[in-house]
C-alpha positions as CSV (number, residue, x, y, z in Angstrom):
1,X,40.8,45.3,49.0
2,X,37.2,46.8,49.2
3,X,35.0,46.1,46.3
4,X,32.3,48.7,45.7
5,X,28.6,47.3,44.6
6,X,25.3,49.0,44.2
7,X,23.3,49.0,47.7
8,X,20.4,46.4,48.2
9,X,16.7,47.0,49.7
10,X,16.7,49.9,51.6
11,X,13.9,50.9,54.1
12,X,13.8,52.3,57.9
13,X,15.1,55.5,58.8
14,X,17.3,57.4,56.2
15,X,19.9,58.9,58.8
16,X,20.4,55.4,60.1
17,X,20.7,53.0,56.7
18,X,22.0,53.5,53.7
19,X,19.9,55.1,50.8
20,X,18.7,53.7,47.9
21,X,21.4,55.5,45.7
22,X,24.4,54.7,48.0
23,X,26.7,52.6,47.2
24,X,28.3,49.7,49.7
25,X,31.5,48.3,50.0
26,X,32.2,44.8,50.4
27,X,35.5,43.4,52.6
28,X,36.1,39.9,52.6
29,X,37.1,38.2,56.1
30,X,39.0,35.1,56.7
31,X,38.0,32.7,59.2
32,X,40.8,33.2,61.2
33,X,41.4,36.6,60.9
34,X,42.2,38.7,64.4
35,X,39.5,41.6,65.0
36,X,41.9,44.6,64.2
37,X,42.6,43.5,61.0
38,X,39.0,43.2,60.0
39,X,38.6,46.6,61.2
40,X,41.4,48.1,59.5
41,X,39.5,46.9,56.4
42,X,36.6,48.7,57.7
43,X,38.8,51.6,57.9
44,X,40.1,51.7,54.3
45,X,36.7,50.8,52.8
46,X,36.0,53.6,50.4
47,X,32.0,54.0,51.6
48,X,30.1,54.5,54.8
49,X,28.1,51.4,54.2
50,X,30.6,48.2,54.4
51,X,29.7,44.5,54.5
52,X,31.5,42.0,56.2
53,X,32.0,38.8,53.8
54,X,32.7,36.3,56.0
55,X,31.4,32.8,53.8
56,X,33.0,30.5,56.0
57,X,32.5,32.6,59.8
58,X,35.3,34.1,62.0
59,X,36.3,32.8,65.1
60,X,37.0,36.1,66.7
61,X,33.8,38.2,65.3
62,X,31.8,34.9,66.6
63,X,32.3,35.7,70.0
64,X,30.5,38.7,72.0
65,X,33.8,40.3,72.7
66,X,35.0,40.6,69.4
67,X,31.7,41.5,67.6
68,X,31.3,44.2,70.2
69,X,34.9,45.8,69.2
70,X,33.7,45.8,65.5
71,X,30.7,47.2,66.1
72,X,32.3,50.2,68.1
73,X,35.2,50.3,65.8
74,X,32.6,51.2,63.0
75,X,30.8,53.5,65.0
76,X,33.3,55.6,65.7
77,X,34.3,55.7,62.3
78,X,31.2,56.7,60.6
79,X,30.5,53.7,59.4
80,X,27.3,51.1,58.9
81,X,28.3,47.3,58.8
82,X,26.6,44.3,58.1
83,X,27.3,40.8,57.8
84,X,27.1,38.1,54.4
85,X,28.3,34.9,56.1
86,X,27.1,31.3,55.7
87,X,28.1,30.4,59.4
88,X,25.2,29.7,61.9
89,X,27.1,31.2,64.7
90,X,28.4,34.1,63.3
91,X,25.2,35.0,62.0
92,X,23.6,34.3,65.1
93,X,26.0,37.0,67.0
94,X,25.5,39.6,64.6
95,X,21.8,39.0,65.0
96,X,21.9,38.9,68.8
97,X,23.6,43.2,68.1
98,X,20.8,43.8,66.1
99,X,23.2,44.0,62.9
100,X,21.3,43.3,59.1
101,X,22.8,39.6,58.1
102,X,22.4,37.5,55.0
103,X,24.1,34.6,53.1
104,X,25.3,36.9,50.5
105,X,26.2,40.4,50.5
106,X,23.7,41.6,47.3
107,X,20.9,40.2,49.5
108,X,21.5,42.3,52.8
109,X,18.0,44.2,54.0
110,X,20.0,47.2,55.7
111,X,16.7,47.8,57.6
112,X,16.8,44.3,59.0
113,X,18.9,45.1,62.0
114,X,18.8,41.9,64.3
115,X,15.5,40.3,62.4
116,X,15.7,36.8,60.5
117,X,15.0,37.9,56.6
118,X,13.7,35.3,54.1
119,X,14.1,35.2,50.5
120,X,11.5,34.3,48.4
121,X,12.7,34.6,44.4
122,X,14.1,38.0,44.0
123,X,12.4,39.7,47.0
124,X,14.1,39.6,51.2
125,X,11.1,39.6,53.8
126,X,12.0,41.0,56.8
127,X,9.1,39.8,59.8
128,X,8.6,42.3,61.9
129,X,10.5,42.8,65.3
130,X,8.7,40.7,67.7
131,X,11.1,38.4,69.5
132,X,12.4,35.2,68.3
133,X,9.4,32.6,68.4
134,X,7.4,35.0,66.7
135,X,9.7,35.3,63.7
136,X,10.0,32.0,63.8
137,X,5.8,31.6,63.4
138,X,5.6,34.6,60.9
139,X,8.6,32.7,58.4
140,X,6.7,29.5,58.9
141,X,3.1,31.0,58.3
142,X,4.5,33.0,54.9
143,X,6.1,29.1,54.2
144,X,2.8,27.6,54.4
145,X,0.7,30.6,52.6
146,X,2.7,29.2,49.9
147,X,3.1,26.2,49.8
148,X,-0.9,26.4,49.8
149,X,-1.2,28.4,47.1
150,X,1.3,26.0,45.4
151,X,-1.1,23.3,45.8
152,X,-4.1,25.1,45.8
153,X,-3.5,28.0,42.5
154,X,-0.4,26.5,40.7
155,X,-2.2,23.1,39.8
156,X,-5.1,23.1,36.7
157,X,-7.9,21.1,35.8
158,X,-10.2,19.7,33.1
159,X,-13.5,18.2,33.3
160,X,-15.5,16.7,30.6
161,X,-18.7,15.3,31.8
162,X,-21.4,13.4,29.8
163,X,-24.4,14.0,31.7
164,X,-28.1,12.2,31.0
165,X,-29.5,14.6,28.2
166,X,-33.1,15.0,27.2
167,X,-34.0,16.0,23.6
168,X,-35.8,20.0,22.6
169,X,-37.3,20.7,19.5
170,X,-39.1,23.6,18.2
171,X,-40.2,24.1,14.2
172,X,-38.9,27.3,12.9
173,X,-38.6,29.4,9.0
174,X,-35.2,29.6,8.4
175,X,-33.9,31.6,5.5
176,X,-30.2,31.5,4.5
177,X,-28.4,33.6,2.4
178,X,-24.5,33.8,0.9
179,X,-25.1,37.5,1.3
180,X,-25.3,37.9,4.7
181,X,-22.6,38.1,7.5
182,X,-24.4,38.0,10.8
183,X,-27.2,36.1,11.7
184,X,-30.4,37.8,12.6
185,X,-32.1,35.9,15.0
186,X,-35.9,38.4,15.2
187,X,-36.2,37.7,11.3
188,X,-34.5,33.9,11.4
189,X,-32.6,35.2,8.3
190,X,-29.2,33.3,8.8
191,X,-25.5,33.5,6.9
192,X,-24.7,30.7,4.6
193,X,-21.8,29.5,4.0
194,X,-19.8,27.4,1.2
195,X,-17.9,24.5,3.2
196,X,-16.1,22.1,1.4
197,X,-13.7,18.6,1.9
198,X,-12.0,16.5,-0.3
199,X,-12.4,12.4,-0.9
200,X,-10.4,10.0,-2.3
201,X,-10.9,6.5,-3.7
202,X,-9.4,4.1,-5.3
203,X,-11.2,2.3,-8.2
204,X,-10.4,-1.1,-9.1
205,X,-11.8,-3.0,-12.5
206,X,-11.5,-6.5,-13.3
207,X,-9.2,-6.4,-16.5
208,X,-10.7,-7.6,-19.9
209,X,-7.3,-8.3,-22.4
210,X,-5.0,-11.1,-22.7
211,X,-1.2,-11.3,-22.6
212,X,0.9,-14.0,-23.2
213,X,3.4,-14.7,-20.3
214,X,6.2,-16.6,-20.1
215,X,5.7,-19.9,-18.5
216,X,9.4,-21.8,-19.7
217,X,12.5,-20.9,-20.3
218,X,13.9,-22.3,-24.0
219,X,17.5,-23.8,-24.2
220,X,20.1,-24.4,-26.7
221,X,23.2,-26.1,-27.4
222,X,26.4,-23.8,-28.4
223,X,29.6,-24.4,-29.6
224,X,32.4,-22.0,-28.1
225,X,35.7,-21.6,-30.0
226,X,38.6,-20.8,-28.7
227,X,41.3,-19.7,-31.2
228,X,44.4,-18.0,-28.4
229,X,47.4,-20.4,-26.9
230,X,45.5,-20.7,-23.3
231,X,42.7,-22.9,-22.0
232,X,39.9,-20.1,-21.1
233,X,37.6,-21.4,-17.9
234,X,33.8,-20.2,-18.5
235,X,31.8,-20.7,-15.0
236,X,28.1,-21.3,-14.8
237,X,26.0,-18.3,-15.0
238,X,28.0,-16.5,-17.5
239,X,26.0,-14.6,-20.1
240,X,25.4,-15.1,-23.9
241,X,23.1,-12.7,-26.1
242,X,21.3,-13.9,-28.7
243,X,19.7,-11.4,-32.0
244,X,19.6,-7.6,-32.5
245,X,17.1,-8.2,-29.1
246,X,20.4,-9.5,-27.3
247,X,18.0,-12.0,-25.9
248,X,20.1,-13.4,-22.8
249,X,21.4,-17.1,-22.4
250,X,23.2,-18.7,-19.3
251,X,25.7,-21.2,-19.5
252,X,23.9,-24.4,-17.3
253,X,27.3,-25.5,-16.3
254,X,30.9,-24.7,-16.4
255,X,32.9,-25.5,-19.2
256,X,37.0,-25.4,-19.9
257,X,37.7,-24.4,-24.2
258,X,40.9,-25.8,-24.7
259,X,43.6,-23.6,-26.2
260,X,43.2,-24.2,-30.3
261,X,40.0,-26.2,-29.6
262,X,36.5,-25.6,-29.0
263,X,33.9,-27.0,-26.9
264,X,30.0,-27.9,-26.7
265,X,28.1,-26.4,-23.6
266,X,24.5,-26.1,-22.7
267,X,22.5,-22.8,-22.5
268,X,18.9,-21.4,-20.6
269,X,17.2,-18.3,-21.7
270,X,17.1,-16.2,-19.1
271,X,13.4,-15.2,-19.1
272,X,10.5,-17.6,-19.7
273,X,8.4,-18.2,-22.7
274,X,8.1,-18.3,-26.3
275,X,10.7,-15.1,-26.8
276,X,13.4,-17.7,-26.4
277,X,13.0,-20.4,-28.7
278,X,15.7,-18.2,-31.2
279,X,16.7,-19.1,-34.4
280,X,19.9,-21.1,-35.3
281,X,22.8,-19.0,-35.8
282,X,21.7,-16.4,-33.8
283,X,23.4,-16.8,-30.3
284,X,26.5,-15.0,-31.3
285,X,28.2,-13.0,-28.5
286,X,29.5,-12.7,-25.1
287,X,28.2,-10.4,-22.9
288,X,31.4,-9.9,-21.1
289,X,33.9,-7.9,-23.2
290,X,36.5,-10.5,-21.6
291,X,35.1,-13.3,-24.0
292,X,35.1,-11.4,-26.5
293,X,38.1,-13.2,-28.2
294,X,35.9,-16.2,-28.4
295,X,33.8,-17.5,-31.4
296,X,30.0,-18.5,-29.8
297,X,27.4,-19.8,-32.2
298,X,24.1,-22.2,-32.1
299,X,24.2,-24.9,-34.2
300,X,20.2,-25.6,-33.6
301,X,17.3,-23.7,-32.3
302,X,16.5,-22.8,-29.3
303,X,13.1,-25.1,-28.3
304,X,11.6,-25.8,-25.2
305,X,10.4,-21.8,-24.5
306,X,6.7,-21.8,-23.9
307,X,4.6,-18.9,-23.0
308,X,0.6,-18.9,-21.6
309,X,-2.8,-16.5,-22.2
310,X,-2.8,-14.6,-18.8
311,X,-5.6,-11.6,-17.8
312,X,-3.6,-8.2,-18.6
313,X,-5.1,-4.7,-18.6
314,X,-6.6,-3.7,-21.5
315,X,-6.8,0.1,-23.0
316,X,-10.5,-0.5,-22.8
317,X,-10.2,-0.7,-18.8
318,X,-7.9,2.3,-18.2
319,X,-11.3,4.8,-20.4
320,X,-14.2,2.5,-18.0
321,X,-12.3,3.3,-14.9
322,X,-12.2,6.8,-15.8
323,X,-15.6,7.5,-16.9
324,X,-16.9,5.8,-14.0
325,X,-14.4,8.2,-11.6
326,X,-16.3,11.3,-13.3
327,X,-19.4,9.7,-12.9
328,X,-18.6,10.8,-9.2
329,X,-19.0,13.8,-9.7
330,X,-23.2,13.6,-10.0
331,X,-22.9,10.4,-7.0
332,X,-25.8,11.2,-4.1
333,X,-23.6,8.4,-1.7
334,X,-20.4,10.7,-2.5
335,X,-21.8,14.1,-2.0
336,X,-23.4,12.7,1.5
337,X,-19.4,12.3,2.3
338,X,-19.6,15.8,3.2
339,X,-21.9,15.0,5.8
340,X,-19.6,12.7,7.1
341,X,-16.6,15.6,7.2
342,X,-18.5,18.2,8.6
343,X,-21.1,16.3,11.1
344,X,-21.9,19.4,12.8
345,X,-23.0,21.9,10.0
346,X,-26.5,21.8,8.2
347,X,-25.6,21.2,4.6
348,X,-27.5,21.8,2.2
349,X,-26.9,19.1,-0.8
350,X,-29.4,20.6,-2.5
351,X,-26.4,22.6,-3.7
352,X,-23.7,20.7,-3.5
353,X,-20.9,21.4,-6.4
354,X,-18.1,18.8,-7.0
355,X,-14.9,18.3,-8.7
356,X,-12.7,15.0,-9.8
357,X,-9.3,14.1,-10.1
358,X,-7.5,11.4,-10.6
359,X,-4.1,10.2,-11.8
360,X,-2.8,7.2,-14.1
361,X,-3.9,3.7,-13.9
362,X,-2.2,1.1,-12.6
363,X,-0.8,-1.3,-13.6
364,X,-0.2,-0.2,-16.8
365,X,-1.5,-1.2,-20.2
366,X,-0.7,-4.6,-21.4
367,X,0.9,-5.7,-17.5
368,X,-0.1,-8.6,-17.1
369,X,-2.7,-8.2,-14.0
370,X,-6.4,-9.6,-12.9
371,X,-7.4,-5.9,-11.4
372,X,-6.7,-2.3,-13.0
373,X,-6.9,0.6,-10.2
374,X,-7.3,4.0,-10.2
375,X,-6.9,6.3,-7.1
376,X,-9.5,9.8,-7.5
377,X,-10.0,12.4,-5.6
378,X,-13.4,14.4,-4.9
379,X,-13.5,18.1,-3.9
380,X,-17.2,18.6,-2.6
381,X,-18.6,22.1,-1.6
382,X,-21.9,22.9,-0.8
383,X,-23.8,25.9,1.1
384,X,-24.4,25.0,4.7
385,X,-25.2,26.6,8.1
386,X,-22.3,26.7,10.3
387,X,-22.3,25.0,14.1
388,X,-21.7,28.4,15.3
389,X,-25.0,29.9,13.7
390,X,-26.8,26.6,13.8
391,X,-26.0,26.5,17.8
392,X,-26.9,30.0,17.9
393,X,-30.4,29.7,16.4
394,X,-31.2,26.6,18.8
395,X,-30.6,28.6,21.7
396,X,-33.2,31.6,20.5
397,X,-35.8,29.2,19.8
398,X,-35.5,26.9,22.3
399,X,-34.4,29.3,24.9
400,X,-37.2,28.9,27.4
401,X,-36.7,25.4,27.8
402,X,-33.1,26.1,28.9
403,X,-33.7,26.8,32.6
404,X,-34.5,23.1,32.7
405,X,-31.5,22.4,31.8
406,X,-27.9,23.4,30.3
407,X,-27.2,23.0,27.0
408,X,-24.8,20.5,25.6
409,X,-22.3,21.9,23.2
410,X,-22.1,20.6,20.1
411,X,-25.6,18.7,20.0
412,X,-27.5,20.9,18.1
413,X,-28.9,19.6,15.1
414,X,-31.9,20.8,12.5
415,X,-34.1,18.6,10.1
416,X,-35.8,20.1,6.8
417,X,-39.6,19.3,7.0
418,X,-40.7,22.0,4.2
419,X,-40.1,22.3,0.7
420,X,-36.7,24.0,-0.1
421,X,-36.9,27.6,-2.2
422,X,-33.6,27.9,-3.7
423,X,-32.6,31.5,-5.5
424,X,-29.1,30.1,-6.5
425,X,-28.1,33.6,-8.3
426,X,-28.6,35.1,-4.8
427,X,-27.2,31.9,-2.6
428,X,-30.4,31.5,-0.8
429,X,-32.2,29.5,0.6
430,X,-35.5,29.5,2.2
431,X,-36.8,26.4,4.3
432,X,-38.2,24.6,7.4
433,X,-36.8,23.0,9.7
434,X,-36.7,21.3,13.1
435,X,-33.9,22.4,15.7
436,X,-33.1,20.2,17.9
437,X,-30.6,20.3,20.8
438,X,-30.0,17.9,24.1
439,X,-30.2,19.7,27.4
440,X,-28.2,18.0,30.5
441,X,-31.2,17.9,33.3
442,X,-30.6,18.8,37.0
443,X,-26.6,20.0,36.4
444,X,-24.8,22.7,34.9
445,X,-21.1,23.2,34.4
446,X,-21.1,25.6,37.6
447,X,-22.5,22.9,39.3
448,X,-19.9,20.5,38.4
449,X,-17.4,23.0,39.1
450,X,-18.0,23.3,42.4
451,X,-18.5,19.8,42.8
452,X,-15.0,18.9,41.9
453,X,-12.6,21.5,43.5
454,X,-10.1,20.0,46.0
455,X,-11.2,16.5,45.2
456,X,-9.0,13.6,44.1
457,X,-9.7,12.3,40.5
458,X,-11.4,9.2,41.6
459,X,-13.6,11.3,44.5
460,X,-14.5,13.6,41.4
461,X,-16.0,11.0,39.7
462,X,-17.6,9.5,42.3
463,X,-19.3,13.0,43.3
464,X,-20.3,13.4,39.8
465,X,-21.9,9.7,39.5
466,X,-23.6,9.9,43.2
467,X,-25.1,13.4,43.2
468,X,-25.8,14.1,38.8
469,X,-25.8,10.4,37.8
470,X,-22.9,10.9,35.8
471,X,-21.2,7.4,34.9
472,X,-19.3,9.0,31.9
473,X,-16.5,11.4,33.0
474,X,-13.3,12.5,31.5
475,X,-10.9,14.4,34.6
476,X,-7.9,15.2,34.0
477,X,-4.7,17.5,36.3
478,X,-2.7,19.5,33.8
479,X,0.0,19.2,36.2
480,X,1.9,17.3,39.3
481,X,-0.5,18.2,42.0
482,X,-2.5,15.2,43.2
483,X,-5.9,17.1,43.5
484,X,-8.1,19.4,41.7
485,X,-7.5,23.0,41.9
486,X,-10.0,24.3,45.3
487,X,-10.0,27.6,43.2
488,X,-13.2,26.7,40.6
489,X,-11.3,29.7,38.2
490,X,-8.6,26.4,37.8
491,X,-11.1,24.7,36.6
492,X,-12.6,23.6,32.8
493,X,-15.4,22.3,32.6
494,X,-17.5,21.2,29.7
495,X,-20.8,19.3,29.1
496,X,-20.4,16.9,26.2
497,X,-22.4,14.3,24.4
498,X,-20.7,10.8,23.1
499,X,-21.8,11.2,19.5
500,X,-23.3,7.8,18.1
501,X,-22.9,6.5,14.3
502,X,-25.8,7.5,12.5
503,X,-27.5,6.1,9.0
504,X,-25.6,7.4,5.7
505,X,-27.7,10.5,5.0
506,X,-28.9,11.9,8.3
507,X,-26.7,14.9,8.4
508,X,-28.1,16.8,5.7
509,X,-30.7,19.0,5.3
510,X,-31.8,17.5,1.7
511,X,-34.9,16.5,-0.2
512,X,-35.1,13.4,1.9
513,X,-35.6,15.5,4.7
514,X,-32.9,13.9,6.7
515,X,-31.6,15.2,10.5
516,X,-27.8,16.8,10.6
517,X,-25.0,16.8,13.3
518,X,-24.0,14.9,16.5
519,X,-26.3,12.8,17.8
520,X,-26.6,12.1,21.8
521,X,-27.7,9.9,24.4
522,X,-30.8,10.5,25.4
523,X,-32.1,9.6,29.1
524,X,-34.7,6.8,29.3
525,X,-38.0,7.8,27.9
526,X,-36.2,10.6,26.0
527,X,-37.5,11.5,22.9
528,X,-36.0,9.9,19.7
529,X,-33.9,11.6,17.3
């Protein structure tokens, strides 16, 4: 039975190939089905256009012969056939008629007539007809087009190079001010901004008091009555309380009490010190409601329970610890921590602001322990120039030394040399300073760009060590492909400086006229930063 679907690719001449908005019917062929019984099916197929569904071939429409008779067969009736087969031969044959053939029938290229079509995602290319071998060369050249741009497009790549640098400087007036959103780079008038991060410590104080602590246990002797008509067993470990404090006692061993008869065993407190040494008389009850039938009493004291002085924590530690966690609050070394959390701003500590919390101490008072601590934490905020800005401003005034060189992201840097004029009801600030930045001589990210395309990983470095002098380089393939992309677009590059530790203090722009941000390495002879 015909099955009607929608019609594929058209193209060619209208009168000769289905259009676009016809529909074509599908027949499915056995592989040993005769040739008048496939074109019967023609026949009864309810559109002009019919394909031939033949998965597994035909032995009859394989042959000249037979794919001749179909072909005339159709003619006659007004109709247009193609073939959807998986067979080599029979697709061959329908080829060598000039009929449109394909593996499956939604793929067929009606305007294909005897040309090999090649299906590439959801598209069917049809090479032009120019004989065989030249099919052949036009499939394999579109095959190789992409499988180069495959290898050449697909892949991606980053670069991170860090070049010898050499150190700028130029002395500029810089005011900033809360007030302002962009920077204006004619007047040097620059935005500040209020950045902040948080600290935490943990404080720790010898402790001062004294507890006593228990150093051993006490024991007694009681005498367990037993007034029922059955021997009662008591095992070793079993409980006894002694006082309103029900201060607990173990039996040592285990004793029988006879029925009607009673029986002396020997008890240990079950914590340590002086607490145990209880009074006669006063060890009077089971702690198992099970015994509670029998009659338990201490004839003598308890003795033997001795307890020791140890360090504890005093209430006197707990108010040191946290008058010395607000005395954080007015720190220098703390406030320089926002230096350490935002290395690339200019901070101004000049007007740094700070908060403390903190929680409970611990241990607790009167726990026995030879250290109290407390854990605090430290919200800082102070007016700064951004990196942004900062990087910005470097680039203005140093701008004419940059065709000697590219700048290095991120190495900008500024040190205060004049005195500070702070309006703080206005958030400004007026001052000098020194901007610094580190320029990477004779390269440029271009350069290193083109460089690198099409090279192996270890050829980029090499080419980047031989021809810049670059010992330092991070490349890395965002994907499978064994080389760098040879499109330069593929490629990210970025000049970078290792940052070096640097001196608590030196990222501020304070009264101690200190130098702020990353630090980089400088060539040999370089100035020093």
């Amino acid at each position: 039975m015909a099955v009607q679907e929608p019609g594929p690719v058209i193209g060619g001449d209208d009168e000769a190939v289905p259009s676009q908005d016809d529909l074509a019917s599908v027949v499915s062929v056995e592989k040993n089905e005769d040739v008048a019984a496939v074109c019967g099916r023609v026949d009864g197929a309810p559109t002009w256009a019919v394909v031939i569904h033949a998965p597994d071939g035909n032995r009859q429409l394989s042959t000249e012969l037979g794919m001749r008779r179909l072909i005339h067969h159709a003619a006659d009736a007004g109709k247009v056939i193609a073939i959807a087969t998986r067979s080599s031969s029979l697709g061959s044959r329908a080829r060598e008629l000039g009929l449109p053939v394909s593996r499956k029938p939604q793929h067929i290229r009606w305007d294909a007539g005897g040309r090999r079509v090649m299906r590439m995602g959801r598209l069917n290319i049809a090479p032009p007809s120019l004989g065989r071998y030249v099919q052949v060369g036009f499939i394999a050249a579109v095959a190789l087009a992409g499988v180069y741009l495959l290898f050449a497009m697909a892949p991606s790549a980053s670069v991170t190079a860090y070049p010898p640098t050499e150190t700028v400087s130029e002395l500029v007036s810089l005011t900033a001010s809360e007030d302002r959103s962009e920077a204006d780079l004619d007047a040097m008038e620059v935005p500040a901004t209020r950045v902040s991060s948080e600290q935490k410590f943990t404080l720790a104080l010898k402790t001062t008091g004294t507890t006593q602590v228990g150093v051993l246990p006490a024991k007694a002797v009681v005498t367990v009555s037993n007034s029922s008509a059955a021997a009662v067993a008591i095992i070793n470990g079993t409980v006894v309380n002694a006082g309103a404090q029900r201060q607990a006692f173990i039996f040592d061993n285990a004793v029988t009490v006879p029925a009607g008869g009673a029986v002396e065993a020997a008890v240990t407190a079950l914590s340590p010190g002086a607490v145990g040494n209880v009074a006669a008389g006063t060890i009077t009850a089971f702690a198992e409601q099970k015994f509670a039938f029998l009659t338990v009493t201490n004839a003598a004291p308890a003795a033997g329970g001795t307890s020791e002085p140890r360090p504890a924590v005093d209430a006197k530690d707990v108010v040191a610890l946290r008058e010395l966690a607000r005395a954080l609050e007015t720190s220098d070394a703390v406030k320089e921590g926002l230096l350490a959390a935002r290395p690339h701003d200019a901070i101004f500590l000049g007007t740094a602001e700070s908060t403390v919390e903190f929680g409970e101490a611990r241990p607790a008072v009167g726990t026995p322990a030879d250290v109290v601590l407390l854990d605090v934490a430290v919200t800082l905020s102070a007016l700064a120039v951004v990196e942004e800005t900062l990087d910005m401003v470097a680039r203005r005034v140093l701008g004419d030394r940059a065709d000697a060189g590219e700048f290095v992201e991120g190495s900008v840097r500024a040190t205060e040399t004049g005195a500070r004029q702070l309006d703080s009801e206005s958030g400004t600030i007026r001052t000098e300073v020194l901007v610094q930045g580190e320029l990477a001589r004779g390269t440029s990210a271009s350069a290193i760009r083109e460089a690198v395309k099409g090279k192996s990983e270890t050829d980029a470095r090499s080419t980047l060590s031989d021809r810049y002098g670059i010992q330092d380089a991070d490349v890395r393939l965002s994907s499978w492909a064994p080389r760098l992309p040879r499109f330069g677009f593929r490629i990210d590059v970025k000049l970078a400086a290792r940052e070096t530790p640097s001196p608590a203090g030196t990222n501020s722009l304070n009264d101690a006229r200190t130098s702020i941000t990353t630090a980089s390495t400088p060539t040999p002879g370089a100035g020093s930063r």
